[in-house]
FIBALUM-412317 format. One record per atom (N, C-alpha, C, O): residue number from 1; residue in three letters; atom name; x, y, z. Coordinates in nm, 3 decimals. Example, Ala and Ser with C-alpha at 12.3 -4.5 7.8 and 13.67 -1.06 7.14 Angstrom:
2
> 1;ala;N;1.319;-0.569;0.780
> 1;ala;CA;1.230;-0.450;0.780
> 1;ala;C;1.320;-0.330;0.780
> 1;ala;O;1.424;-0.332;0.846
> 2;ser;N;1.285;-0.225;0.708
> 2;ser;CA;1.367;-0.106;0.714
> 2;ser;C;1.290;0.003;0.787
> 2;ser;O;1.341;0.114;0.804
This chain:
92
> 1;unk;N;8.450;10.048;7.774
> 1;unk;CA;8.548;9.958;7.833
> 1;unk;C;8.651;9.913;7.729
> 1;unk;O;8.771;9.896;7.752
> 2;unk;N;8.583;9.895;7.601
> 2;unk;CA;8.695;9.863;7.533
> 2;unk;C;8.807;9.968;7.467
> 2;unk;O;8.914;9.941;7.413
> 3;unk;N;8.757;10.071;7.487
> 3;unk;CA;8.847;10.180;7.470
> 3;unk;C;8.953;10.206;7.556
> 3;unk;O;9.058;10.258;7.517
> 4;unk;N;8.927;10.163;7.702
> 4;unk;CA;9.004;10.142;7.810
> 4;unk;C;9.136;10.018;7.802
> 4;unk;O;9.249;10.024;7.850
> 5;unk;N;9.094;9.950;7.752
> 5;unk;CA;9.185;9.863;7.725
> 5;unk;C;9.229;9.897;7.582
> 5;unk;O;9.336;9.837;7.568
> 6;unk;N;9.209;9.942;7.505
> 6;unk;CA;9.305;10.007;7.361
> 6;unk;C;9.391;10.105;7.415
> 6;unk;O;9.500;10.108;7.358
> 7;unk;N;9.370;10.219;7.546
> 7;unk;CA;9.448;10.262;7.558
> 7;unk;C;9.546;10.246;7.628
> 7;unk;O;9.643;10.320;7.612
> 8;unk;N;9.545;10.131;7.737
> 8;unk;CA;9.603;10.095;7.815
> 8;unk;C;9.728;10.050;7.755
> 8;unk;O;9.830;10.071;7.819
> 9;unk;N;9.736;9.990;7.637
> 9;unk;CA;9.817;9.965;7.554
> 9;unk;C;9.970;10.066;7.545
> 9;unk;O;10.088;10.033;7.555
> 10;unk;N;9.900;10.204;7.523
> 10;unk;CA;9.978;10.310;7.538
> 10;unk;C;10.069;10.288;7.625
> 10;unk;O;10.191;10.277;7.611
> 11;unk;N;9.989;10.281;7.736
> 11;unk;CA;10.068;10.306;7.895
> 11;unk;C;10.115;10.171;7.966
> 11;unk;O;10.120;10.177;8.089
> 12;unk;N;10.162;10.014;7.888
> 12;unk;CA;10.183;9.918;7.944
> 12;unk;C;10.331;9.939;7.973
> 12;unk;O;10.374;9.857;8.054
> 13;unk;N;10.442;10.048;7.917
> 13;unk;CA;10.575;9.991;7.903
> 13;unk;C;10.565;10.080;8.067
> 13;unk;O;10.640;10.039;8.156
> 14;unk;N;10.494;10.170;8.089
> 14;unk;CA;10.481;10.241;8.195
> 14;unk;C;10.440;10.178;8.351
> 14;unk;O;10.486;10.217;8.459
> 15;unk;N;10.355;10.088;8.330
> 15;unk;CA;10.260;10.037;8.414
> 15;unk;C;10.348;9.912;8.415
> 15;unk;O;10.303;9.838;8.502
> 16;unk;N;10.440;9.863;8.363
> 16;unk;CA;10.573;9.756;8.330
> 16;unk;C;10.651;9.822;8.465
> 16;unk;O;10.662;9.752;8.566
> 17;unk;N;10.692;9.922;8.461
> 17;unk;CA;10.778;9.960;8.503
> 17;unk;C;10.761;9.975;8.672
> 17;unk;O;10.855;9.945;8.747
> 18;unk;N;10.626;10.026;8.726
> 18;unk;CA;10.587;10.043;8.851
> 18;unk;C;10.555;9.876;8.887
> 18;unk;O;10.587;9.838;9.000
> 19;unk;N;10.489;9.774;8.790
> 19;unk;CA;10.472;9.652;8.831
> 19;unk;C;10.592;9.585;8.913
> 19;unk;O;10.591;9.519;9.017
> 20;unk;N;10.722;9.634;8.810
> 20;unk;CA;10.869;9.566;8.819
> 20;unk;C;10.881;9.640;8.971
> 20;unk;O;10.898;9.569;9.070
> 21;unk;N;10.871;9.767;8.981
> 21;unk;CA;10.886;9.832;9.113
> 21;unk;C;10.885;9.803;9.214
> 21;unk;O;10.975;9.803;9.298
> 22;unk;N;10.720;9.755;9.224
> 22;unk;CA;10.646;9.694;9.294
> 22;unk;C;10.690;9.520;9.344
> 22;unk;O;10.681;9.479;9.460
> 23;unk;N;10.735;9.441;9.233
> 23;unk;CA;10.803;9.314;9.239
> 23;unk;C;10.908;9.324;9.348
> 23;unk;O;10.911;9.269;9.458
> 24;unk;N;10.981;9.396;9.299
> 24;unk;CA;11.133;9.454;9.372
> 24;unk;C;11.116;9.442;9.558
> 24;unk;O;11.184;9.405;9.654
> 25;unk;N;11.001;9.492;9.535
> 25;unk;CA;10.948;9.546;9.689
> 25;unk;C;10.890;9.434;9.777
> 25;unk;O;10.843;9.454;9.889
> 26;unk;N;10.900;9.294;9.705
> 26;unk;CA;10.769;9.226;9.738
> 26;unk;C;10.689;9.234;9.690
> 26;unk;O;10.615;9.149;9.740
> 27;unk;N;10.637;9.282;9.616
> 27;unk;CA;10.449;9.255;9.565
> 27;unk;C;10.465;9.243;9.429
> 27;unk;O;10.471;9.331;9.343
> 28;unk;N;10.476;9.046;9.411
> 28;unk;CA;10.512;9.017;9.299
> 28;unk;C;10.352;8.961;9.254
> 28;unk;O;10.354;8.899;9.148
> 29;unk;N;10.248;8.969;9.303
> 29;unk;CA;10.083;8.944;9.229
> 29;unk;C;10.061;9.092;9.178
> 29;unk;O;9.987;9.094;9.081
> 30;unk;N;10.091;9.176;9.205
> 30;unk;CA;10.010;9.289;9.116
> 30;unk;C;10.037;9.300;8.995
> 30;unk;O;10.155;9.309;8.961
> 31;unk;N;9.917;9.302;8.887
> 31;unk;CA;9.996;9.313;8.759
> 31;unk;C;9.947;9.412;8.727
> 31;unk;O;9.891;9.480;8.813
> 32;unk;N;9.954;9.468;8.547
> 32;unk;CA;9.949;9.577;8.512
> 32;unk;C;9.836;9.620;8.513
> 32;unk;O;9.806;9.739;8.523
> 33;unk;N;9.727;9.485;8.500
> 33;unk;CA;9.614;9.541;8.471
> 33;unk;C;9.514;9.582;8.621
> 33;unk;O;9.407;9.641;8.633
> 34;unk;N;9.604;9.522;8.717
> 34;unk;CA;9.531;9.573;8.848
> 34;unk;C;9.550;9.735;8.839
> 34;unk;O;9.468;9.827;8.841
> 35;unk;N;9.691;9.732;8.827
> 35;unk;CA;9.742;9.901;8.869
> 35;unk;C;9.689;9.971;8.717
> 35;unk;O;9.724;10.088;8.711
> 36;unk;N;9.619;9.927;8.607
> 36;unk;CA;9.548;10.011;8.508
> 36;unk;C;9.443;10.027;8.582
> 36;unk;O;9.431;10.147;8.606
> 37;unk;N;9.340;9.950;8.642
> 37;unk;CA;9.238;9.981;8.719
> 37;unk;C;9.222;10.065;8.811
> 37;unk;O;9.120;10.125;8.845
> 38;unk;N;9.393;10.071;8.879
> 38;unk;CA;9.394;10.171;9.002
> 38;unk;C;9.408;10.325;8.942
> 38;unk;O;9.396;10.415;9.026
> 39;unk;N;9.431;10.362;8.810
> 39;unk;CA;9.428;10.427;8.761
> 39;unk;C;9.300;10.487;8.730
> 39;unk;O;9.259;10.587;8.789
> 40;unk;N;9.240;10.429;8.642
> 40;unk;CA;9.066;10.447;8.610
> 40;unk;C;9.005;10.483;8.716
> 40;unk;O;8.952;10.593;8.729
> 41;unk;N;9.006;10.374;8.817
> 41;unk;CA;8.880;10.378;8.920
> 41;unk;C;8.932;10.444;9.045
> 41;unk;O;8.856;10.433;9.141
> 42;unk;N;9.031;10.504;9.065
> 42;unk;CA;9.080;10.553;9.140
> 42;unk;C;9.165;10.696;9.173
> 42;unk;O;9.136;10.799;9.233
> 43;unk;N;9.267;10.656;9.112
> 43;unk;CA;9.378;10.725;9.035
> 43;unk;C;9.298;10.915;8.983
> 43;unk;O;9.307;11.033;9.016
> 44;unk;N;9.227;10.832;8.890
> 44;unk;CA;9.157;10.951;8.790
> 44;unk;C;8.986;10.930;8.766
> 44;unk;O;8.914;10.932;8.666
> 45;unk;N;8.962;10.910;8.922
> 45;unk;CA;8.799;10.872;8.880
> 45;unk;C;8.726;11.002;8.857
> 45;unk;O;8.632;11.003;8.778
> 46;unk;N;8.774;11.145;8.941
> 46;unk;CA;8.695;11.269;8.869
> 46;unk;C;8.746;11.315;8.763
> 46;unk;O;8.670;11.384;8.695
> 47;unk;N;8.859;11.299;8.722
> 47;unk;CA;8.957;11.348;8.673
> 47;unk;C;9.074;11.295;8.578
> 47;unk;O;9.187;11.292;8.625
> 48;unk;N;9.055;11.259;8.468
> 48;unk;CA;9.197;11.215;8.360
> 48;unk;C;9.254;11.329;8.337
> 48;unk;O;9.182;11.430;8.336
> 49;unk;N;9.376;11.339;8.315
> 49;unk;CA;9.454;11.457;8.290
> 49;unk;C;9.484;11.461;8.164
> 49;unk;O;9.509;11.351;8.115
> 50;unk;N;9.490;11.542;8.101
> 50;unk;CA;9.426;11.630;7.947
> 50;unk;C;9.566;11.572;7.858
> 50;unk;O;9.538;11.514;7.753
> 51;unk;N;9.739;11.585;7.900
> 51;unk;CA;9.829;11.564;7.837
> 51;unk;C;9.857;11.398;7.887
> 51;unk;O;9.817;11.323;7.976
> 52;unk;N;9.938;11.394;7.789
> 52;unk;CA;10.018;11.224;7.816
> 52;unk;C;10.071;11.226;7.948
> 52;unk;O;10.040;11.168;8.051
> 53;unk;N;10.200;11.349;7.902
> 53;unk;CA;10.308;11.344;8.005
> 53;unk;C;10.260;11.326;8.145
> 53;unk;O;10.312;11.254;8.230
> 54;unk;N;10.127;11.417;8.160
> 54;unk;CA;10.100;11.425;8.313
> 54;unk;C;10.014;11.292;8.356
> 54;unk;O;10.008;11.271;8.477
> 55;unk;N;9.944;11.198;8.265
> 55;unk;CA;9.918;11.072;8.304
> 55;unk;C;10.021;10.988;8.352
> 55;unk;O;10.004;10.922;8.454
> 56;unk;N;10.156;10.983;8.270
> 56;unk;CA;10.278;10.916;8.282
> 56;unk;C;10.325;10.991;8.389
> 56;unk;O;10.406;10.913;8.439
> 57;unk;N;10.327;11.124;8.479
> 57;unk;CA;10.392;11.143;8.570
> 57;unk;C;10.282;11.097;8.624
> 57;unk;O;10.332;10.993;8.666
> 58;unk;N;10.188;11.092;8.652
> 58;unk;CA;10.110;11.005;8.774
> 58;unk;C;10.098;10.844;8.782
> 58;unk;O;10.038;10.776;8.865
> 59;unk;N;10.163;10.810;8.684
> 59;unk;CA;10.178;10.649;8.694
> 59;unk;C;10.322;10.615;8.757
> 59;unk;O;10.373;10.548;8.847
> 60;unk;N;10.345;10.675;8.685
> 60;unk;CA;10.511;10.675;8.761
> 60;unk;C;10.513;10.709;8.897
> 60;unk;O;10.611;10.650;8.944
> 61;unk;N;10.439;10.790;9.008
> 61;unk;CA;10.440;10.846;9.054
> 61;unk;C;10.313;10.738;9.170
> 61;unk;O;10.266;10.778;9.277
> 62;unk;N;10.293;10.634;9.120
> 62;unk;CA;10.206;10.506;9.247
> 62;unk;C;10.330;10.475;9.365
> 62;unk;O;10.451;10.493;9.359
> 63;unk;N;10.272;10.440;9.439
> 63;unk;CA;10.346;10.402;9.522
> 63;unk;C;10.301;10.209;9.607
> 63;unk;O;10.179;10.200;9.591
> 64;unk;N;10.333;10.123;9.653
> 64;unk;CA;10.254;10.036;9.723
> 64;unk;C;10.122;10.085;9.814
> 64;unk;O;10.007;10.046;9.792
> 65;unk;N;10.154;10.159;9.899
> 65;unk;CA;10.060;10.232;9.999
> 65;unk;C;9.951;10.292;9.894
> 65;unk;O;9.834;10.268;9.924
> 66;unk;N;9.973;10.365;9.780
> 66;unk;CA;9.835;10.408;9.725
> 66;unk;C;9.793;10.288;9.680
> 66;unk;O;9.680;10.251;9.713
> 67;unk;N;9.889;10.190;9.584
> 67;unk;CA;9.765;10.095;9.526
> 67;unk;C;9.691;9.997;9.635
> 67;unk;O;9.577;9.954;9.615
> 68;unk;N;9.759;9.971;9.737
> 68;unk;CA;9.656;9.886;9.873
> 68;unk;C;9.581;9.926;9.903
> 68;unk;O;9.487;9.854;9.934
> 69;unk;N;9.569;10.096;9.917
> 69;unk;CA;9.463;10.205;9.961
> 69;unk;C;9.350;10.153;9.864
> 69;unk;O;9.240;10.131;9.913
> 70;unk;N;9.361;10.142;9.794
> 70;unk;CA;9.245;10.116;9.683
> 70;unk;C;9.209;9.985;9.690
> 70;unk;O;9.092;9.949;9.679
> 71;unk;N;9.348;9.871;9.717
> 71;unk;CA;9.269;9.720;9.687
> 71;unk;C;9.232;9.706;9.793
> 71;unk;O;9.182;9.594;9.804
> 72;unk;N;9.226;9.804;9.950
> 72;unk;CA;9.140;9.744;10.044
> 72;unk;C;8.961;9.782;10.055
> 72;unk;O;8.859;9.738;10.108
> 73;unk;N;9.015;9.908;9.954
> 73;unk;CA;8.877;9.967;9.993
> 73;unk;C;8.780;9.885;9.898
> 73;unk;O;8.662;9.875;9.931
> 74;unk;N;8.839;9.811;9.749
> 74;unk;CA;8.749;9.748;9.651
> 74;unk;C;8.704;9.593;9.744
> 74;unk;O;8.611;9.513;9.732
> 75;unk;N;8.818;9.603;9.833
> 75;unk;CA;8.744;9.471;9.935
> 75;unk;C;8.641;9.460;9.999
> 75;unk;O;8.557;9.372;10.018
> 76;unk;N;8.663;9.584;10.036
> 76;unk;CA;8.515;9.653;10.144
> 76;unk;C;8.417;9.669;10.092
> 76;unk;O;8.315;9.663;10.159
> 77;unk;N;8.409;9.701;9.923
> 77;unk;CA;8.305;9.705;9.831
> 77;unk;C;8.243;9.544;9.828
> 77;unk;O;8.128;9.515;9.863
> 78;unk;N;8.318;9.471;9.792
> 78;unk;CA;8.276;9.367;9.798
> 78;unk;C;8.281;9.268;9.873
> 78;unk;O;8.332;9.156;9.862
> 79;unk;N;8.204;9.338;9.978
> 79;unk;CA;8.165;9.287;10.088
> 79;unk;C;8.204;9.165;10.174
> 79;unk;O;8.125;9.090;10.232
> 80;unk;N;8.366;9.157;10.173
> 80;unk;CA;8.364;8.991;10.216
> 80;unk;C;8.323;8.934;10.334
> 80;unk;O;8.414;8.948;10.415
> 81;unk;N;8.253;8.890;10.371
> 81;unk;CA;8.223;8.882;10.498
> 81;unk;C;8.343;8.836;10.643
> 81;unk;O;8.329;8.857;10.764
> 82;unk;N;8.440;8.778;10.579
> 82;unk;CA;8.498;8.670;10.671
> 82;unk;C;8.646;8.739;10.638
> 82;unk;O;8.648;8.810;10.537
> 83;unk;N;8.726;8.731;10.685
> 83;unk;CA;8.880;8.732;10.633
> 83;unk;C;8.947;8.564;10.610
> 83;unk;O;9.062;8.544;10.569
> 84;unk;N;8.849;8.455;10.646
> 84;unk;CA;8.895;8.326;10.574
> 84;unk;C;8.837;8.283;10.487
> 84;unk;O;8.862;8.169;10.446
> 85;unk;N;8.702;8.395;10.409
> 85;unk;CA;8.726;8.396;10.282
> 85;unk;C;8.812;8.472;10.179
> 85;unk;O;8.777;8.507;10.066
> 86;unk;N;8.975;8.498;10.261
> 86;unk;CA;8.997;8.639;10.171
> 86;unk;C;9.180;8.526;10.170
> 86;unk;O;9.238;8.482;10.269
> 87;unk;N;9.220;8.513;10.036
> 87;unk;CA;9.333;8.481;10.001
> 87;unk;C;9.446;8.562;10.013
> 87;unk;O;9.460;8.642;9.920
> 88;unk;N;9.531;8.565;10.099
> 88;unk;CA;9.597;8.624;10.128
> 88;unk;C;9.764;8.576;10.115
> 88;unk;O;9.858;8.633;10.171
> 89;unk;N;9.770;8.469;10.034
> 89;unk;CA;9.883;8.412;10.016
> 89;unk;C;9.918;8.523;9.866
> 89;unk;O;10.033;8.562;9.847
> 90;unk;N;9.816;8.556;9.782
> 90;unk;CA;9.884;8.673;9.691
> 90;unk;C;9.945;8.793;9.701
> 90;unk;O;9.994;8.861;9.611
> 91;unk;N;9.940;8.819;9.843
> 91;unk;CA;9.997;8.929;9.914
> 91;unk;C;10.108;8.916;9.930
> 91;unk;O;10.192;8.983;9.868
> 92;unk;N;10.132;8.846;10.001
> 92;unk;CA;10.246;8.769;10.069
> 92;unk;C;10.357;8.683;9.927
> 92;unk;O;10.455;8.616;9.958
């Protein structure tokens, strides 16, 4: 894990850039380190890609619709029972 976050480092001016994207669009709660996660646990969970460039074309390359794809399904993981236990003013 902590290697994960040393490298993330690399890829913040990147993960800056889709955040700002993302802002633009409305979705001013996601930060970098959500969409680093969507990366790891998602993104590249069988699979990291061997060169830089092609990590950076797949970061570049998120969209809103993939990273929700993922923050609904980590919802479903964790089991919420209720949707009025689920904050939804960070969405919005």
């Amino acid at each position: 894990m902590a290697e994960d976050k040393q490298d993330k480092t690399e890829y913040e001016v990147w993960l800056m850039i889709i955040k700002d994207s993302f802002a633009k669009q409305g979705y001013q709660k996601v930060s970098t380190d959500d969409l680093w996660d969507y990366c790891l646990n998602f993104l590249w969970k069988h699979k990291r890609p061997e060169r830089y460039f092609e990590e950076i074309r797949d970061i570049m390359a998120i969209e809103p619709n993939d990273y929700f794809t993922y923050a609904s399904l980590q919802a479903q993981i964790y089991n919420v029972s209720s949707l009025n236990e689920m904050n939804f003013d960070d969405l919005f």
